[in-house]
C-alpha positions as CSV (number, residue, x, y, z in Angstrom):
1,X,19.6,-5.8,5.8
2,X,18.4,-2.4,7.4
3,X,15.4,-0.4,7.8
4,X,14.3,2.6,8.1
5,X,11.5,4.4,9.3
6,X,10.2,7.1,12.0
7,X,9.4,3.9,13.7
8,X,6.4,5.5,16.0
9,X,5.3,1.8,16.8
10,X,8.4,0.3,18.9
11,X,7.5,-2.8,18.8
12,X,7.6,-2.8,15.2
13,X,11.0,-1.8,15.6
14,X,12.0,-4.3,18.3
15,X,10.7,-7.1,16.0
16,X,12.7,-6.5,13.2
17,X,15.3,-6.3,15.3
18,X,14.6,-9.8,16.5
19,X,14.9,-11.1,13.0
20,X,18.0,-9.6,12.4
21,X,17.6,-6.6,10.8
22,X,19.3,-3.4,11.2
23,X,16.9,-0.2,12.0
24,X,17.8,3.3,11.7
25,X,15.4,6.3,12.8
26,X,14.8,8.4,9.5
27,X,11.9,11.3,9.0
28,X,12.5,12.0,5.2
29,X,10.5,15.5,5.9
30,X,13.4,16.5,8.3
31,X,16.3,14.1,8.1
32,X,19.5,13.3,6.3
33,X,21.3,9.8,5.8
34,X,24.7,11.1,7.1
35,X,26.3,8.3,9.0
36,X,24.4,5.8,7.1
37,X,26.3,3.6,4.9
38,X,26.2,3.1,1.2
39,X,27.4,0.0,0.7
40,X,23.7,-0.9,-0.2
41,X,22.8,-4.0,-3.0
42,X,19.1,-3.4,-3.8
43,X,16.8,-0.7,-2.6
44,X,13.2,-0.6,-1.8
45,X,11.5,3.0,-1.1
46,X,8.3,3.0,0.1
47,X,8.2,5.7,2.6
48,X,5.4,9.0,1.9
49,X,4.2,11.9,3.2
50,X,1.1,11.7,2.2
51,X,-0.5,15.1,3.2
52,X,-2.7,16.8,5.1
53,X,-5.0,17.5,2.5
54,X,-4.4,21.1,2.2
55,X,-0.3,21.8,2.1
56,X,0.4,20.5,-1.2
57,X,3.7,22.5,-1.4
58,X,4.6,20.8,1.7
59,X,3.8,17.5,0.6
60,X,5.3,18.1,-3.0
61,X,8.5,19.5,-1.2
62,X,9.0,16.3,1.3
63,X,8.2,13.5,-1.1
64,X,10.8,15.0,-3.8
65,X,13.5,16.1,-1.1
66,X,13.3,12.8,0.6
67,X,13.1,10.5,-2.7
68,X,16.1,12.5,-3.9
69,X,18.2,11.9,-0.5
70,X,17.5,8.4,-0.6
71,X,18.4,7.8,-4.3
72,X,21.8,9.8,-4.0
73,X,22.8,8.4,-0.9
74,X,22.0,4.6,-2.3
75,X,23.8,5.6,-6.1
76,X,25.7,2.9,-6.1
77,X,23.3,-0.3,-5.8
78,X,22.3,-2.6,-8.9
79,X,18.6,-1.5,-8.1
80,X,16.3,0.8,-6.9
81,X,12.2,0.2,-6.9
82,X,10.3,2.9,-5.8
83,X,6.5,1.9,-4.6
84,X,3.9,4.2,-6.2
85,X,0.0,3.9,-6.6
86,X,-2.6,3.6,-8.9
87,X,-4.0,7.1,-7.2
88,X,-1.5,9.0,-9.9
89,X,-3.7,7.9,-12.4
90,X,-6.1,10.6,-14.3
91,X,-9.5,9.6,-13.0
92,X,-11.7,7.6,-16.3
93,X,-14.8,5.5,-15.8
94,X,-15.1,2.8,-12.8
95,X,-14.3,0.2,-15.2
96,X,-11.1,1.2,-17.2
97,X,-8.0,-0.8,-17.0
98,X,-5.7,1.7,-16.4
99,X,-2.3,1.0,-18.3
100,X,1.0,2.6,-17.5
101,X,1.0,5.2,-20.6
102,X,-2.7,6.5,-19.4
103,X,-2.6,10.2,-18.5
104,X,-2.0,11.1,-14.9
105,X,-3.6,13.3,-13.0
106,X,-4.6,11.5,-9.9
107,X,-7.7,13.0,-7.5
108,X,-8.3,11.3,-3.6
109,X,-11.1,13.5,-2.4
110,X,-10.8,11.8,0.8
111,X,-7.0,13.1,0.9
112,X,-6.7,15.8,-2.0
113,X,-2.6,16.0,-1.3
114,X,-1.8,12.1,-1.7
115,X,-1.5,11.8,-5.4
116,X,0.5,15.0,-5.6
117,X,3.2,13.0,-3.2
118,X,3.1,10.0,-5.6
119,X,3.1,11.9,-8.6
120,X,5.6,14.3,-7.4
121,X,8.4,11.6,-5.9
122,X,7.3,9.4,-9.5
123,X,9.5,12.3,-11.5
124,X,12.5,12.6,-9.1
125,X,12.7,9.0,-9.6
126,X,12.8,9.3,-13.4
127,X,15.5,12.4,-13.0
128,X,17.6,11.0,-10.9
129,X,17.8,7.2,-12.4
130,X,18.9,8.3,-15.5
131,X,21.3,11.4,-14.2
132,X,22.8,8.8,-11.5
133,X,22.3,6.0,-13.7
134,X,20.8,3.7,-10.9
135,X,18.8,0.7,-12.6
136,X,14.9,1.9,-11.2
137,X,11.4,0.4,-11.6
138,X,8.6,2.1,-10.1
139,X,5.8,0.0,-9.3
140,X,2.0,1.5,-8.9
141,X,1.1,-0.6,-6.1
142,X,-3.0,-1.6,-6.3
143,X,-4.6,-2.6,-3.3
144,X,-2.4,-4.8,-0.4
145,X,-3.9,-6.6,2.0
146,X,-3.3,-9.0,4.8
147,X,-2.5,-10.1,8.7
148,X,0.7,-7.3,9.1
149,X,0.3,-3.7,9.6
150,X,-3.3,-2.0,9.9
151,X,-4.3,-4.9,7.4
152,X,-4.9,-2.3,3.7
153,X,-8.0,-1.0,2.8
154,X,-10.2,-4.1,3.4
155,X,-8.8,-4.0,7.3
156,X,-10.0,0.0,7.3
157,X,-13.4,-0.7,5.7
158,X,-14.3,-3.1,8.1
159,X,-13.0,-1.4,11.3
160,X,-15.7,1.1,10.1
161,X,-18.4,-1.6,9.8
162,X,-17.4,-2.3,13.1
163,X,-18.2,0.7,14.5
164,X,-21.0,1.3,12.8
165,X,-20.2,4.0,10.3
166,X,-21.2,4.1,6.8
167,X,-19.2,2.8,4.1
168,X,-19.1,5.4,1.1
169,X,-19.9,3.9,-2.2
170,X,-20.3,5.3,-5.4
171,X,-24.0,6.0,-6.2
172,X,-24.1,3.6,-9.2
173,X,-21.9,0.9,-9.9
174,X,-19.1,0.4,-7.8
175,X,-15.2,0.7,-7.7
176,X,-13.1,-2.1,-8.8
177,X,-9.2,-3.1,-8.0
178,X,-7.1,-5.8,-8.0
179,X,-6.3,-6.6,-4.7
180,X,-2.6,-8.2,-3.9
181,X,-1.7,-10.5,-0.5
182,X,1.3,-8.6,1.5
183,X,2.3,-12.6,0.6
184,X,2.6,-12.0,-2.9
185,X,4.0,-8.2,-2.2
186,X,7.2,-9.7,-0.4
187,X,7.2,-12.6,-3.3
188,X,7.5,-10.6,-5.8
189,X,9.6,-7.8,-4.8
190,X,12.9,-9.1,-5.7
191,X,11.7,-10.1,-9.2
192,X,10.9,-6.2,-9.5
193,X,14.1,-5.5,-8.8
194,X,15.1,-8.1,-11.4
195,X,13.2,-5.5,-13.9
196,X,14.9,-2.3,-12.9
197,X,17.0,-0.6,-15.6
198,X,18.0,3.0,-17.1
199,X,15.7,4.8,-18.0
200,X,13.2,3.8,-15.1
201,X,10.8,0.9,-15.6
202,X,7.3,1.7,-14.8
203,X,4.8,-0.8,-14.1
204,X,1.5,-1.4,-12.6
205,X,1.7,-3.7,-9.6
206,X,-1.3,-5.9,-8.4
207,X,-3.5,-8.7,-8.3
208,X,-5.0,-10.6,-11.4
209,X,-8.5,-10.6,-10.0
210,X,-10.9,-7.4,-10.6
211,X,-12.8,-6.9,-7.0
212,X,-15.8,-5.0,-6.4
213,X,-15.2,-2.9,-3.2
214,X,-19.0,-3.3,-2.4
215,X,-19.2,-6.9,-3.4
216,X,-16.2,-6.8,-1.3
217,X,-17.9,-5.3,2.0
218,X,-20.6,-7.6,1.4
219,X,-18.1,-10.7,1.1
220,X,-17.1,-9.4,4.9
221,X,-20.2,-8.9,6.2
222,X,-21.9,-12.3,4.8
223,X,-18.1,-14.2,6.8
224,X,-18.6,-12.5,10.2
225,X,-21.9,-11.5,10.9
226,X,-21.4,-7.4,10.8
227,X,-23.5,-5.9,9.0
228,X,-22.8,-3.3,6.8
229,X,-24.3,0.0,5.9
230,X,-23.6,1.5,2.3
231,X,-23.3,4.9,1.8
232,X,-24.7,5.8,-1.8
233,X,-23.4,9.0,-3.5
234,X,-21.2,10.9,-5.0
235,X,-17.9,10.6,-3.2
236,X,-16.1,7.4,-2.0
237,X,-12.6,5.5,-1.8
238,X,-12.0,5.7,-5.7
239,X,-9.8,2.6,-6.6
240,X,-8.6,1.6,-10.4
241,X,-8.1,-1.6,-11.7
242,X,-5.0,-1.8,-13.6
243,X,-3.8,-3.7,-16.6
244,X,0.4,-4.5,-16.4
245,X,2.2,-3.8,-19.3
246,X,4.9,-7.1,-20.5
247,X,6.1,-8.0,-18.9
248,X,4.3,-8.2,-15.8
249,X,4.7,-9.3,-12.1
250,X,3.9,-12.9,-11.6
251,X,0.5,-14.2,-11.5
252,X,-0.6,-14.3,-7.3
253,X,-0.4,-17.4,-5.6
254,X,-2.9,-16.0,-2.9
255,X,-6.8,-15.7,-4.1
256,X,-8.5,-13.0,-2.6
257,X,-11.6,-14.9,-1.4
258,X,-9.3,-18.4,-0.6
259,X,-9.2,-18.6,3.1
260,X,-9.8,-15.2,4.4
261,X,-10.2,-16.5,8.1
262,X,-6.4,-16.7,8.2
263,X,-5.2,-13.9,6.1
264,X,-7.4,-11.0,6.3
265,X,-7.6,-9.7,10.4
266,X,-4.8,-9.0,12.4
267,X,-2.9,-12.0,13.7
268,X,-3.8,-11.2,17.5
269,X,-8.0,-11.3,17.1
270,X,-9.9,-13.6,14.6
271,X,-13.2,-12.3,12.7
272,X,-14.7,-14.5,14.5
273,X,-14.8,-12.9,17.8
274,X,-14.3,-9.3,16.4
275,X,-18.2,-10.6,15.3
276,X,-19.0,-11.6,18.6
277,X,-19.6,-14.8,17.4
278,X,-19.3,-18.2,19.2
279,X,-16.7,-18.8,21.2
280,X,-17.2,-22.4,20.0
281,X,-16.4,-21.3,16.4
282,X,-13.3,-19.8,17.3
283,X,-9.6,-21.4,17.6
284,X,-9.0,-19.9,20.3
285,X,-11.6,-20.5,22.4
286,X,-13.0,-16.9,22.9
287,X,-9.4,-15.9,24.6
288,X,-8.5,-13.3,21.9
289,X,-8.2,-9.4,23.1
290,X,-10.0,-6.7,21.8
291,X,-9.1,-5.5,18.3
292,X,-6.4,-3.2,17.8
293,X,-6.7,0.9,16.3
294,X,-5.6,0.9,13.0
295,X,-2.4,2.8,13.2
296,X,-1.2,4.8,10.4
297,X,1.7,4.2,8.5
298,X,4.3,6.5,6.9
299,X,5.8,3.4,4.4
């Protein structure tokens, strides 16, 4: 198995590593694959640029050059899945169940260039799976969430009820998703693969349950004690909640509101002492560190 990555985060490096995986040091805005072998069975690209907000010919230019390296290079594997988002969909009403056929469009006002990357690298896929003739499925990944990584959206939300900052909801109503465990993400993978075929699959890829992102901050603050301040208007995190065409990933084996004490923080600080709560309440005694950044993530 290999990896690769810019790998900013060593010890991220070092601990796949550990498990036995190869790594190899790859910027897909600057970098080719030569000395990399080819010899590869199934594929999984889930690398962006997403943008600075302004350069959209930059980001359009190193999502499609990168995709197209990566695809070429792997040609000969029994399957390819690239990882896409629900943010390439065509804005409707809060509550539309975005299917795979709906009009794309895609608009992040909190990062204007990030569906231009999805939607861009989304048609080199399509080109090049049927020109190459690589069995692809492109899966529009919801919302992930859980203990690895900066911990999804739910992890960033909070970090900014921590710190006291306002979270941004719509001025009426609120924003739904369907929210998948990184659990069910690694579960499910190889049965995406399983779906891959010429001319690229696309599904929608997420959990069965519709969440409210402000019942959803509420659900946080009401478990650890911070409070949380909403931010009424007209701009906020837009999310979609998706319905998967047949046929679709499995049904989760991970509820979104099951046992978040173990699955939604970071596995080096509990919620319970990111509260300041008890020591008593905690499992470890009150030893845990300080809460880590949130580190951003290229993949």
């Amino acid at each position: 198995m290999w990896c690769l990555g810019r790998f900013g985060d060593p010890h991220a490096r070092k601990a796949l590593q550990e498990l036995g995986v190869h790594t190899a040091v790859w910027d897909m805005a600057t970098d080719d694959l030569e000395g990399l072998s080819r010899d590869f069975t199934h594929v999984l690209h889930s690398a962006v640029h997403r943008g600075d907000g302004r350069d959209f010919e930059e980001t359009a230019r190193v999502n499609a050059v990168g995709t197209a390296r990566l695809m070429t290079h792997c040609s000969v594997a029994e399957s390819f899945l690239y990882v896409s988002s629900g943010v390439v969909y065509n804005r409707a009403d809060r509550t539309h169940r975005y299917r795979e056929s709906d009009p794309l469009g895609g608009a992040a006002p909190w990062l204007p260039t990030y569906p231009i990357a999805k939607i861009t690298a989304e048609g080199v896929v399509r080109g090049l799976a049927e020109a190459l003739e690589l069995p692809t499925v492109t899966a529009r990944l919801n919302i992930a969430y859980g203990p690895y990584g900066h911990g999804g959206v739910p992890m960033i939300l909070f970090n900014q009820m921590r710190a006291g900052q306002p979270c941004a909801v719509p001025r009426e109503g609120q924003n739904y998703c369907n929210l998948l465990h990184t659990d069910d993400v690694v579960r499910q993978v190889p049965l995406l693969w399983d779906a891959a075929r010429v001319p690229a699959r696309v599904v929608n890829w997420g959990g069965d349950e519709e969440v409210g992102i402000t019942d959803l901050l509420e659900y946080m603050s009401a478990l650890t004690g911070v409070p949380v301040q909403l931010e009424r208007g007209d701009y906020s995190r837009g999310t979609a909640v998706t319905r998967a065409a047949p046929p679709p990933p499995p049904t989760p084996s991970m509820n979104w509101s099951a046992a978040p004490r173990s699955w939604t923080w970071p596995r080096s600080w509990c919620p319970m002492c990111a509260a300041v709560m008890t020591p008593a309440r905690c499992g470890r005694r009150g030893s845990c560190p300080s809460p880590p950044r949130a580190r951003a993530s290229s993949g």
